[in-house]
N, C-alpha and C positions, 0 to 999 in steps of 0.2 A: 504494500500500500504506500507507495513513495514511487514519483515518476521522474526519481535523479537519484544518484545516490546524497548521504548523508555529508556536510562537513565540504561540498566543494565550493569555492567560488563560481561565479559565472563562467569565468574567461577560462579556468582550470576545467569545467565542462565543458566547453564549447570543444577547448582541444582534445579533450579524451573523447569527444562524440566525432571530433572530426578524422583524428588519427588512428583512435582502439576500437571501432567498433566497425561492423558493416550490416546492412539493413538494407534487404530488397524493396523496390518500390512498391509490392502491395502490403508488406509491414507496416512500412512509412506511412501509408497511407490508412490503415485502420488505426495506428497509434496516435496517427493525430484526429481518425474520425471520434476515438475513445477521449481526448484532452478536450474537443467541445463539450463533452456530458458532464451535470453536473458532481458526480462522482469520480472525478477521474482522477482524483488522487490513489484510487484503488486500482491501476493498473501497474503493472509490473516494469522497475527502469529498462530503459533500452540497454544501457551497459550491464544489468541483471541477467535479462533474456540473453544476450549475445552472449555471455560467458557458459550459462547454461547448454546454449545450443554446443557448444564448442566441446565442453564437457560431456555431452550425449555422443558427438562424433568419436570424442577421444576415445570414448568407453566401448564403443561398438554396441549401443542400447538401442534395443529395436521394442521392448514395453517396459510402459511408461502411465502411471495413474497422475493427473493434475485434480486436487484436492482444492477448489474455488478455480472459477475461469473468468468470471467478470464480461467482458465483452471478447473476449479467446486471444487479445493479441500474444502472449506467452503461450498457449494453445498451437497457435499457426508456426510458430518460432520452434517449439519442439517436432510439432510434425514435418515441418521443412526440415527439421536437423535426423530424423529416422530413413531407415533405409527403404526400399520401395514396401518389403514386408512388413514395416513397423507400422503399432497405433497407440494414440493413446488415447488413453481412458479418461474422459474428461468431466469431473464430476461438480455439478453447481446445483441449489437449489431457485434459480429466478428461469425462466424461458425467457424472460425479456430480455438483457443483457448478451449471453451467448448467439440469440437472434440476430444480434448488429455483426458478429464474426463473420457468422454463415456465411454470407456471400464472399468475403475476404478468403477463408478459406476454399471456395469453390475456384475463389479467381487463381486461387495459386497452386490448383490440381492437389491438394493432397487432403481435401473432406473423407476421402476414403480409410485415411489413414485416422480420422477423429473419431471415436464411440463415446457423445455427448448423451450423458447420463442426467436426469434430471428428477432430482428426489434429496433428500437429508442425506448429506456426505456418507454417514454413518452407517445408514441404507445402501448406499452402492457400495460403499466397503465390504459390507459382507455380501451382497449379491455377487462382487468379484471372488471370495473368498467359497463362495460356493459355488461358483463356477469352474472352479480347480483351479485357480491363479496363485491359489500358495507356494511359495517359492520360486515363483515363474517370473516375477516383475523384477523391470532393470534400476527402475529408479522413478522417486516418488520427490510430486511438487506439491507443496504445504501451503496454502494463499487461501486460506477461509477464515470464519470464523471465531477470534482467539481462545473461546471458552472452550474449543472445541479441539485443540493442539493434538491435547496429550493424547485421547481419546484417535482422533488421524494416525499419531505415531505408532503405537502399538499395532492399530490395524495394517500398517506401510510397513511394520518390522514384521508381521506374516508375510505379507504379501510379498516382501524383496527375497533372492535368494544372498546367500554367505556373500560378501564383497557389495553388492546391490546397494545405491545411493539415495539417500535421503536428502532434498534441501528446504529450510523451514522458513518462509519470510518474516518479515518484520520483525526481528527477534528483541530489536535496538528500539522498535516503537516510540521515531521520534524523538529519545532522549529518555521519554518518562518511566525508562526501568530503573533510572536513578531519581527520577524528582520524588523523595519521602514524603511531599502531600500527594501526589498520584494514587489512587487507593481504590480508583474504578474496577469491575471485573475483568474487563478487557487485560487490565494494564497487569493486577494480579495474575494474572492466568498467563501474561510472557514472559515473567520472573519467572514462578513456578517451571514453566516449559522449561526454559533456560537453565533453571537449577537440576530439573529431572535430568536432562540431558548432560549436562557436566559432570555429571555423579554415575554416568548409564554404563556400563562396563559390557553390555554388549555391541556398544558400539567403539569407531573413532572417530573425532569429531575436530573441527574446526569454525571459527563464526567469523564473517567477515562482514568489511563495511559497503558492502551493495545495496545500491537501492534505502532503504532500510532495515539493514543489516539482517544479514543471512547465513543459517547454519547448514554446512555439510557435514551430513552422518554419514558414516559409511559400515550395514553394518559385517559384524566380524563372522 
């Protein structure tokens, strides 16, 4: 839920969007139909997605569950980054929002590669899970609801097999996992996640400052 990452200047953006990143023109072009809406702080940074997609190449991940899709631009971004046999499983509880992707991803030949699921996160988790997806999945994106983290992860820790990647957004939410009057559930529930995770010995982890800071689990 951050559409830059955290801590940069303008100008120290503009060069990392200009030099570190690359972005086909129908990305470009849902990610800015997504920055007209009045939500559109909940879309995923460009420098986020491009590291992702790079990371899915590197890994050879051909499935892949996205846990919240908003308007799909991170959706389009992973399914551009799978091989012709890859999908992902893209799970949101609005039809309104994913609606605005559709076409985007039509334009860019690879809707086929999307299984847009629409129901309670929690619901497609295990409808995946019962579908015999346990231990079959390459790597799991975390961009929903914050009450809902821990609850995602454990379902994403079935669902990946041994090595199989985890990334968790907004972990840095803005700064207020340190502001001591922050006390909302949202903000409770990304400490928490935060602390589970540092403490989680079946995984290895890492948190960086993307977007609004992002953890990779990886697990063991």
């Amino acid at each position: 839920m951050s559409r830059r990452s955290l801590g940069l200047n303008d100008a120290i953006y503009d060069y990392l969007v200009e030099y570190g990143v690359r972005e086909i023109e129908v990305m470009r072009r849902l990610r800015e139909r997504t920055d007209a809406l009045p939500m559109a702080e909940m879309r995923s940074s460009l420098e986020q997605v491009n590291f992702l997609q790079l990371l899915l190449k590197a890994t050879g991940a051909r499935r892949v569950v996205e846990v919240g899709v908003f308007t799909g631009y991170a959706t389009l971004g992973f399914a551009l980054a799978l091989p012709e046999d890859g999908i992902v499983h893209a799970l949101d509880i609005s039809h309104e929002w994913p609606s605005i992707g559709r076409a985007f991803w039509e334009e860019a030949d690879v809707a086929r590669r999307i299984d847009l699921r629409i129901a309670p996160a929690s619901e497609s988790l295990r409808a995946l899970m019962d579908e015999g997806l346990v231990g079959l999945v390459d790597f799991v994106f975390i961009d929903a609801d914050k009450t809902g983290y821990a609850a995602y992860y454990e379902a994403a820790l079935e669902l990946l097999h041994p090595g199989g990647l985890i990334a968790a957004d907004n972990v840095l939410w803005s700064g207020r996992v340190i502001d001591p009057a922050a006390d909302d559930a949202d903000t409770v529930a990304i400490r928490e996640f935060n602390a589970m995770l540092r403490d989680d010995t079946r995984i290895d982890l890492t948190m960086l400052p993307l977007g609004d800071g992002l953890t990779l689990a990886r697990k063991r």
